[in-house]
C-alpha positions in Angstrom: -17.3 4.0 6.0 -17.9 2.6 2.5 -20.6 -0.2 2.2 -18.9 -3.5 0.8 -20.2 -4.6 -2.8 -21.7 -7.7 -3.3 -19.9 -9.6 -6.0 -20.6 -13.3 -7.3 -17.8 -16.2 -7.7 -17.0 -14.7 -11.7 -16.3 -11.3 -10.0 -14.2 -13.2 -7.0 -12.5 -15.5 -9.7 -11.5 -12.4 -11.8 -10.1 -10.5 -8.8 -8.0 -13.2 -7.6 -6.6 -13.9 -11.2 -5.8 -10.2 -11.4 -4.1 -10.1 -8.1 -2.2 -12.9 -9.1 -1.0 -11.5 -12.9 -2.3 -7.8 -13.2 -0.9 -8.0 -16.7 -3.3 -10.3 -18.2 -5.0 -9.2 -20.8 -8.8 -9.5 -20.8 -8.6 -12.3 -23.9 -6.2 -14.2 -21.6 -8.8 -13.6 -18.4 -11.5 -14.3 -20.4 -9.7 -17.9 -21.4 -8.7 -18.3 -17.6 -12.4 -18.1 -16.5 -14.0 -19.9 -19.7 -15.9 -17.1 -21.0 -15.7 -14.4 -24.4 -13.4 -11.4 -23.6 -16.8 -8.8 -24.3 -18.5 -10.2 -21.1 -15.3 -10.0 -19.3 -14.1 -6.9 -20.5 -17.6 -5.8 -19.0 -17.1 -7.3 -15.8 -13.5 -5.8 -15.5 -14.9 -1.9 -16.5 -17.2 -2.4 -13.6 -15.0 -3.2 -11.6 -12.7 -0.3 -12.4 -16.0 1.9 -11.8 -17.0 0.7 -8.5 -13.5 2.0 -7.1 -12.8 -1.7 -6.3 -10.2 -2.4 -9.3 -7.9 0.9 -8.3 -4.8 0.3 -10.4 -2.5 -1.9 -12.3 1.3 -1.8 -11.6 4.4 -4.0 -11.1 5.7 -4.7 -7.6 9.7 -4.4 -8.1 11.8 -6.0 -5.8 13.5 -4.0 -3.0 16.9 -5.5 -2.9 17.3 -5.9 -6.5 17.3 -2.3 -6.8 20.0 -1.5 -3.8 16.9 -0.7 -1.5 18.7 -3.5 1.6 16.9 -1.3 4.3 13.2 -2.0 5.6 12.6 0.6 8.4 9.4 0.7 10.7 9.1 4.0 12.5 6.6 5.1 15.1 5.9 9.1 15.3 4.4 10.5 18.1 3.5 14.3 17.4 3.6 16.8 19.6 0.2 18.3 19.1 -3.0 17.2 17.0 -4.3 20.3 15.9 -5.6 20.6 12.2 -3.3 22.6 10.5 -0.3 20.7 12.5 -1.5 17.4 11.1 -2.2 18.3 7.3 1.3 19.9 7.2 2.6 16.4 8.6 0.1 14.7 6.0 1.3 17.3 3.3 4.9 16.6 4.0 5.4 13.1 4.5 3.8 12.5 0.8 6.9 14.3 -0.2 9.2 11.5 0.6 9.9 8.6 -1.8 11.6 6.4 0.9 8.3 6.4 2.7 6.2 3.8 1.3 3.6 4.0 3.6 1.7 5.9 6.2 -1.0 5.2 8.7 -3.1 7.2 11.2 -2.9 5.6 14.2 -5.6 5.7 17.3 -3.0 4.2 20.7 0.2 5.2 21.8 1.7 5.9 18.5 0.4 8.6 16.2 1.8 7.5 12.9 3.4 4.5 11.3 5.6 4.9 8.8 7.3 2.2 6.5 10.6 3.4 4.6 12.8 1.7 2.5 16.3 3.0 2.3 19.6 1.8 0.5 21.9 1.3 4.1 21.6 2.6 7.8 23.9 5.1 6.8 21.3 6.4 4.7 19.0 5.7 6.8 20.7 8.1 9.8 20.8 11.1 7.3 17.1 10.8 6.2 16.2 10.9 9.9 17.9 13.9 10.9 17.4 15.6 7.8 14.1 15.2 7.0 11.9 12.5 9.1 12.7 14.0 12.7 12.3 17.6 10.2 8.4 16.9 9.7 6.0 19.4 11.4 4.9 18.3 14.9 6.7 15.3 15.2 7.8 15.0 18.6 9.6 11.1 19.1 10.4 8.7 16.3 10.9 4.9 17.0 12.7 3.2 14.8 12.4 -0.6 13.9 14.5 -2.1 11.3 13.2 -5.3 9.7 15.9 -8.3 10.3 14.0 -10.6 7.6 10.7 -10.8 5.9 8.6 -13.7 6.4 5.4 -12.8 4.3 4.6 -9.9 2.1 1.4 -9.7 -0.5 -0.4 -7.5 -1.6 -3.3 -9.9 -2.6 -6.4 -9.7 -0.2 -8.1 -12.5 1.0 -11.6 -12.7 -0.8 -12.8 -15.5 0.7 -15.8 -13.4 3.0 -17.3 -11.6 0.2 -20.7 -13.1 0.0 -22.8 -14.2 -3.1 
Protein backbone atom coordinates (compact mmCIF):
# COMPACT_ATOMS: atom_id res chain seq x y z
CA UNK A 1 0.00 0.00 0.00
CA UNK A 2 1.35 3.43 -0.82
CA UNK A 3 2.00 5.76 2.22
CA UNK A 4 -0.31 8.98 1.93
CA UNK A 5 1.73 12.37 1.39
CA UNK A 6 1.44 14.96 3.72
CA UNK A 7 0.40 18.14 1.95
CA UNK A 8 -0.41 21.77 3.53
CA UNK A 9 -3.68 23.89 2.81
CA UNK A 10 -1.69 25.65 -0.61
CA UNK A 11 -1.25 21.97 -1.87
CA UNK A 12 -5.14 21.10 -0.70
CA UNK A 13 -6.27 24.61 -2.24
CA UNK A 14 -4.43 23.80 -5.53
CA UNK A 15 -5.85 20.28 -5.87
CA UNK A 16 -9.34 21.22 -5.35
CA UNK A 17 -9.02 24.18 -7.92
CA UNK A 18 -7.65 21.66 -10.35
CA UNK A 19 -10.37 19.12 -9.80
CA UNK A 20 -12.70 21.72 -10.23
CA UNK A 21 -11.14 23.42 -13.79
CA UNK A 22 -8.17 21.10 -14.92
CA UNK A 23 -7.60 23.58 -17.63
CA UNK A 24 -6.40 26.39 -15.63
CA UNK A 25 -3.40 27.56 -16.42
CA UNK A 26 -0.79 27.97 -13.70
CA UNK A 27 -1.01 32.09 -14.15
CA UNK A 28 -4.72 31.69 -13.63
CA UNK A 29 -4.03 29.20 -10.42
CA UNK A 30 -1.51 31.15 -9.31
CA UNK A 31 -4.17 34.37 -9.36
CA UNK A 32 -6.84 31.94 -7.76
CA UNK A 33 -4.58 31.22 -4.72
CA UNK A 34 -2.87 34.79 -4.44
CA UNK A 35 0.54 33.82 -5.27
CA UNK A 36 3.29 34.33 -8.50
CA UNK A 37 2.86 31.52 -11.10
CA UNK A 38 6.97 30.32 -10.47
CA UNK A 39 6.04 29.14 -6.84
CA UNK A 40 2.96 27.57 -8.21
CA UNK A 41 4.23 26.18 -11.22
CA UNK A 42 6.70 24.53 -8.53
CA UNK A 43 4.10 23.28 -6.39
CA UNK A 44 2.09 21.85 -9.41
CA UNK A 45 5.57 19.86 -10.91
CA UNK A 46 5.65 18.24 -7.49
CA UNK A 47 2.65 17.33 -7.57
CA UNK A 48 2.91 15.72 -10.98
CA UNK A 49 6.12 13.90 -9.52
CA UNK A 50 4.69 12.47 -6.42
CA UNK A 51 2.19 10.39 -8.74
CA UNK A 52 -0.56 12.43 -6.90
CA UNK A 53 -1.39 14.89 -10.03
CA UNK A 54 -1.83 11.74 -12.66
CA UNK A 55 -3.44 13.50 -15.59
CA UNK A 56 -5.34 16.28 -17.12
CA UNK A 57 -8.41 15.50 -19.40
CA UNK A 58 -11.99 16.52 -20.17
CA UNK A 59 -14.94 14.46 -18.84
CA UNK A 60 -17.44 14.43 -22.08
CA UNK A 61 -20.85 13.86 -21.44
CA UNK A 62 -22.29 10.34 -22.08
CA UNK A 63 -25.60 11.16 -23.64
CA UNK A 64 -24.45 13.94 -25.60
CA UNK A 65 -22.48 11.60 -27.50
CA UNK A 66 -25.44 8.78 -28.16
CA UNK A 67 -23.80 6.82 -25.22
CA UNK A 68 -27.95 6.43 -23.37
CA UNK A 69 -26.79 3.12 -21.76
CA UNK A 70 -25.01 2.90 -18.23
CA UNK A 71 -24.54 -0.94 -17.53
CA UNK A 72 -23.27 -2.43 -14.19
CA UNK A 73 -22.15 -5.98 -14.59
CA UNK A 74 -21.00 -8.50 -12.00
CA UNK A 75 -18.53 -11.46 -13.38
CA UNK A 76 -18.03 -14.29 -11.53
CA UNK A 77 -15.03 -16.45 -13.19
CA UNK A 78 -14.82 -19.78 -13.28
CA UNK A 79 -11.38 -20.27 -11.89
CA UNK A 80 -8.71 -17.94 -10.34
CA UNK A 81 -5.63 -19.20 -11.48
CA UNK A 82 -2.88 -16.73 -12.83
CA UNK A 83 -2.73 -17.08 -16.28
CA UNK A 84 -6.76 -17.30 -16.32
CA UNK A 85 -6.94 -13.93 -14.62
CA UNK A 86 -4.25 -11.92 -16.63
CA UNK A 87 -5.95 -13.05 -19.90
CA UNK A 88 -9.29 -11.69 -18.34
CA UNK A 89 -7.15 -8.50 -17.14
CA UNK A 90 -5.48 -8.53 -20.74
CA UNK A 91 -8.79 -8.70 -22.44
CA UNK A 92 -11.13 -6.61 -20.78
CA UNK A 93 -8.57 -3.48 -21.38
CA UNK A 94 -9.48 -4.20 -24.96
CA UNK A 95 -12.96 -2.94 -24.74
CA UNK A 96 -13.77 0.75 -25.10
CA UNK A 97 -17.44 0.40 -23.77
CA UNK A 98 -15.81 -0.77 -20.49
CA UNK A 99 -15.03 2.21 -18.57
CA UNK A 100 -14.08 0.53 -15.67
CA UNK A 101 -12.91 -2.52 -13.86
CA UNK A 102 -12.49 -3.64 -10.29
CA UNK A 103 -11.07 -6.72 -8.54
CA UNK A 104 -13.41 -7.70 -6.20
CA UNK A 105 -12.89 -9.83 -2.74
CA UNK A 106 -17.02 -11.27 -1.95
CA UNK A 107 -19.32 -12.95 -4.05
CA UNK A 108 -18.60 -11.26 -7.23
CA UNK A 109 -15.16 -11.38 -8.87
CA UNK A 110 -15.21 -8.39 -11.13
CA UNK A 111 -17.20 -5.17 -11.57
CA UNK A 112 -17.46 -3.85 -14.60
CA UNK A 113 -19.02 -0.40 -15.69
CA UNK A 114 -19.94 -0.10 -19.59
CA UNK A 115 -21.46 2.52 -21.43
CA UNK A 116 -23.19 1.50 -24.55
CA UNK A 117 -25.37 3.46 -27.18
CA UNK A 118 -28.97 1.18 -26.62
CA UNK A 119 -29.84 -2.37 -24.99
CA UNK A 120 -29.70 -3.52 -28.39
CA UNK A 121 -26.24 -2.80 -28.37
CA UNK A 122 -25.86 -3.66 -25.28
CA UNK A 123 -27.20 -7.60 -26.05
CA UNK A 124 -24.64 -7.95 -28.87
CA UNK A 125 -21.61 -6.78 -26.79
CA UNK A 126 -22.60 -9.40 -24.23
CA UNK A 127 -22.78 -12.28 -26.36
CA UNK A 128 -20.09 -11.34 -28.47
CA UNK A 129 -17.58 -10.34 -26.48
CA UNK A 130 -18.35 -9.77 -22.50
CA UNK A 131 -19.71 -13.37 -21.84
CA UNK A 132 -16.43 -14.18 -24.66
CA UNK A 133 -13.82 -13.14 -21.93
CA UNK A 134 -11.47 -15.98 -20.57
CA UNK A 135 -12.87 -17.61 -17.39
CA UNK A 136 -15.90 -15.82 -17.04
CA UNK A 137 -18.40 -17.99 -15.76
CA UNK A 138 -21.88 -15.72 -14.89
CA UNK A 139 -22.47 -12.14 -15.74
CA UNK A 140 -25.06 -9.88 -13.81
CA UNK A 141 -26.21 -7.24 -15.43
CA UNK A 142 -27.57 -3.96 -13.92
CA UNK A 143 -28.62 -1.08 -15.94
CA UNK A 144 -28.62 2.32 -14.34
CA UNK A 145 -32.39 3.92 -14.45
CA UNK A 146 -30.98 7.48 -13.46
CA UNK A 147 -27.89 9.06 -12.06
CA UNK A 148 -28.08 10.83 -8.94
CA UNK A 149 -24.30 11.81 -8.28
CA UNK A 150 -21.27 11.39 -10.32
CA UNK A 151 -17.67 13.24 -9.60
CA UNK A 152 -14.68 12.62 -10.06
CA UNK A 153 -13.34 15.12 -7.51
CA UNK A 154 -12.05 13.42 -4.13
CA UNK A 155 -12.81 14.62 -0.92
CA UNK A 156 -9.56 16.25 0.51
CA UNK A 157 -10.85 17.25 3.62
CA UNK A 158 -8.68 14.26 5.84
CA UNK A 159 -5.30 15.11 4.49
CA UNK A 160 -3.54 16.42 7.50
CA UNK A 161 -1.14 19.52 7.76
Amino acid sequence: MQKAVTLDHIDRQILNHLQADGSLSISELADRLAMTPPPCWRRVRRLKDEGILKRQSWHLDPVALGLNVTIYASVKLATHDSDATTAFRTRIQTLPEVLECYVLLGNIDVLLKIVVPDMRYYEEFFYKKLSQLPSVREVTSSVVMSQVKNTGTLPLTHLSL
